[in-house]
N, C-alpha and C positions, 0 to 999 in steps of 0.2 A: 479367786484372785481379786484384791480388789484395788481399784482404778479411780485413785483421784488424784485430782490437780485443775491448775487454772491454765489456760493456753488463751493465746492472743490472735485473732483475727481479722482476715478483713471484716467481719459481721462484726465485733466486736471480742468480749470474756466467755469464754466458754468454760463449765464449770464439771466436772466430773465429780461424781457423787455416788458412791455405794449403795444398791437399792437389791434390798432381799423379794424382788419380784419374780416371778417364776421366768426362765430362759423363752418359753412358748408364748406367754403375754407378751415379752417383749419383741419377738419375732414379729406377732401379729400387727402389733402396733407403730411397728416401723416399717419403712423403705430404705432399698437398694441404690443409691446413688454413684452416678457412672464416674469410676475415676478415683472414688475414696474409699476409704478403708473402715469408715464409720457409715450406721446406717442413720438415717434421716425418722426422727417420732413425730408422728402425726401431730396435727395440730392439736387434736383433742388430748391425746395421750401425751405431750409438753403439759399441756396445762392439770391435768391429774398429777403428775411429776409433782409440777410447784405447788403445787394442795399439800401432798404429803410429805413436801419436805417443806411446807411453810416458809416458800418465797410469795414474796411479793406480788399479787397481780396486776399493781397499776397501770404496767407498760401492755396488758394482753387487748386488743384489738378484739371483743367481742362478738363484731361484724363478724371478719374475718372468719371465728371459728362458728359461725351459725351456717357460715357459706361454705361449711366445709361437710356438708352432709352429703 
């Protein structure tokens, strides 16, 4: 099935994008968040995302993902 569209948030656009990633990478690389229906992708695996879909990284907080080991 594949799942795209733009949706609108309190965070802001959230983008949904078709990705031939295997079901089990993506398991691994996300979290469970109480109360939604979607799961949460690591900081690091967000930013592998926008590599491979060639977004943008200007907005990525560097820091952030070094701190996140």
């Amino acid at each position: 099935m594949q799942c795209e569209g733009l949706f609108s948030t309190p965070f802001g656009t959230i983008e949904l994008i078709h990705t031939k990633a295997y079901a089990l990478k993506i398991t691994l690389n996300t979290v469970d968040v109480p109360e939604s229906p979607l799961r949460l992708a690591t900081k690091r695996y967000t930013v592998v995302g926008l590599k491979r879909a060639h977004r943008s990284l200007d907005l990525v907080d560097w820091e952030e993902l070094e701190d996140d080991r």
